[in-house]
C-alpha positions as CSV (number, residue, x, y, z in Angstrom):
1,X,118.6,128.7,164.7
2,X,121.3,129.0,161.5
3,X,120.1,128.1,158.4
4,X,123.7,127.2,157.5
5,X,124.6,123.6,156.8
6,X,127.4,123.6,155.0
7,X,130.6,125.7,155.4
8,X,133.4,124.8,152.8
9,X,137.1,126.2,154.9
10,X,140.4,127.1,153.2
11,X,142.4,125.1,155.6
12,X,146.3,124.8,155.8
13,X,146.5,122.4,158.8
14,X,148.0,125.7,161.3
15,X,146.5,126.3,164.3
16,X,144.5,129.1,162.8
17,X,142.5,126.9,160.5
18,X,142.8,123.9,163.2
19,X,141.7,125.9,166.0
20,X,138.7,127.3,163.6
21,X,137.2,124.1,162.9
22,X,136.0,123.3,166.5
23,X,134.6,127.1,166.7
24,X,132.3,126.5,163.6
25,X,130.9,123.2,164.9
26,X,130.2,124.7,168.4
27,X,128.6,127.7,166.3
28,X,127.0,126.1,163.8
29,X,126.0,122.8,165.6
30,X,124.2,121.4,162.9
31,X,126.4,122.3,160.5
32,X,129.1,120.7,158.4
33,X,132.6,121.9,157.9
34,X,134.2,120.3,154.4
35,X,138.4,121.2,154.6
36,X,140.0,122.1,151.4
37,X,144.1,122.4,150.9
38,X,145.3,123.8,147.8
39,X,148.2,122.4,146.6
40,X,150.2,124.9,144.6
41,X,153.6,123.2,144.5
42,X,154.5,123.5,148.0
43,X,157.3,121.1,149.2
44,X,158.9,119.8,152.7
45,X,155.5,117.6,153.3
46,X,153.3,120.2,153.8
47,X,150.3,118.6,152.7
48,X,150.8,115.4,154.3
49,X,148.8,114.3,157.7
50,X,146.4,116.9,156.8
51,X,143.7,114.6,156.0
52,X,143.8,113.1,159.6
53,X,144.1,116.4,161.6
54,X,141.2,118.0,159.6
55,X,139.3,115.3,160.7
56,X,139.9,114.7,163.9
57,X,139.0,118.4,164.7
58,X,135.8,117.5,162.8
59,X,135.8,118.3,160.0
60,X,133.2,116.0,158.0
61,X,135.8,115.5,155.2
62,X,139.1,116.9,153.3
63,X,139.7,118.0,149.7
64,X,143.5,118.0,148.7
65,X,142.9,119.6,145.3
66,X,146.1,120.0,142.7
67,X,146.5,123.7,141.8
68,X,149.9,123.8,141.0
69,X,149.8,123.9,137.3
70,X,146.7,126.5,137.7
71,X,148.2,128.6,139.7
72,X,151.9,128.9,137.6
73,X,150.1,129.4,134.5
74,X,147.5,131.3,135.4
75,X,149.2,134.0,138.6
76,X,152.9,132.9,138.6
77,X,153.8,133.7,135.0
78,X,151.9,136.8,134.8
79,X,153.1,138.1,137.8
80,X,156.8,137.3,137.1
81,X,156.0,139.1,133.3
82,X,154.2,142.4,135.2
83,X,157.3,142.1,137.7
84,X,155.3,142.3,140.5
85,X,157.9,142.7,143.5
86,X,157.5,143.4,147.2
87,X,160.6,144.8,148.7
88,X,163.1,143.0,146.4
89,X,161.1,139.5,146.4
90,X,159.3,138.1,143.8
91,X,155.3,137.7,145.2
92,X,154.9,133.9,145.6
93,X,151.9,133.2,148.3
94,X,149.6,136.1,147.7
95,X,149.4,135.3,144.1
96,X,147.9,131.4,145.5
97,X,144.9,133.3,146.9
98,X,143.0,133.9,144.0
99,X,143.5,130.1,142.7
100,X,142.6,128.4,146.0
101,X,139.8,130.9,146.6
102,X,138.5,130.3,143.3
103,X,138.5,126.2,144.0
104,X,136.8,127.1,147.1
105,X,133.8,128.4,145.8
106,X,133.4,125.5,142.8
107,X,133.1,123.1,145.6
108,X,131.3,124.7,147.2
C-alpha cells in the first residue's frame, strides 16, 4: 500500500491534467489530489470554470494563485534583456514553468 497522501498537480484544466486527476485517485486511493493554476497573465477566460472541473474530477480542492507579477519580473524581463528567442519569437510559456513550479512546491 502507498504511503502517499497527498499529491499537489500543476493543473491547466486540458484534458491532460483533467484526465490525470481520475488516474491518481484510482492509483493512489487513499490519496488526495490538491489542483493548482498559475495565473501568469493569461487572458480569453482561461482560468475561469476551473475550480468546478478540478473538482468534479476529484480533486479535493483548487489553488488559483496570482503569478503574474512574479513571473514578468522575475523570467519575462530577463528573458526579454538576454534576448532569449526561439525561431524569431520571443519565449513566453516556457519561461512560466519555473514560477508555477516553484508555487507548486511552497504549497506543497
Amino acid at each position: 500500500m502507498s504511503s502517499i497522501k497527498k499529491i499537489v498537480l500543476a493543473y491547466s484544466g486540458g484534458l491532460d491534467t483533467s484526465v490525470i486527476i481520475p488516474c491518481l485517485k484510482e492509483n493512489y486511493p487513499r490519496c488526495e489530489v490538491i489542483a493548482v493554476a498559475g495565473n501568469v497573465g493569461q487572458g480569453g477566460g482561461e482560468l475561469e470554470g476551473l475550480e468546478e472541473k478540478a473538482l468534479k474530477t476529484g480533486a479535493s480542492k483548487l489553488y488559483i494563485e496570482d503569478l503574474s507579477d512574479e513571473y514578468v519580473d522575475e523570467y519575462i524581463i530577463p528573458s526579454m534583456k538576454a534576448g532569449a528567442v526561439y525561431e524569431d519569437y520571443l519565449l513566453g510559456t516556457a519561461p512560466a514553468r519555473p514560477v508555477i513550479a516553484q508555487r507548486l512546491a511552497a504549497i506543497a
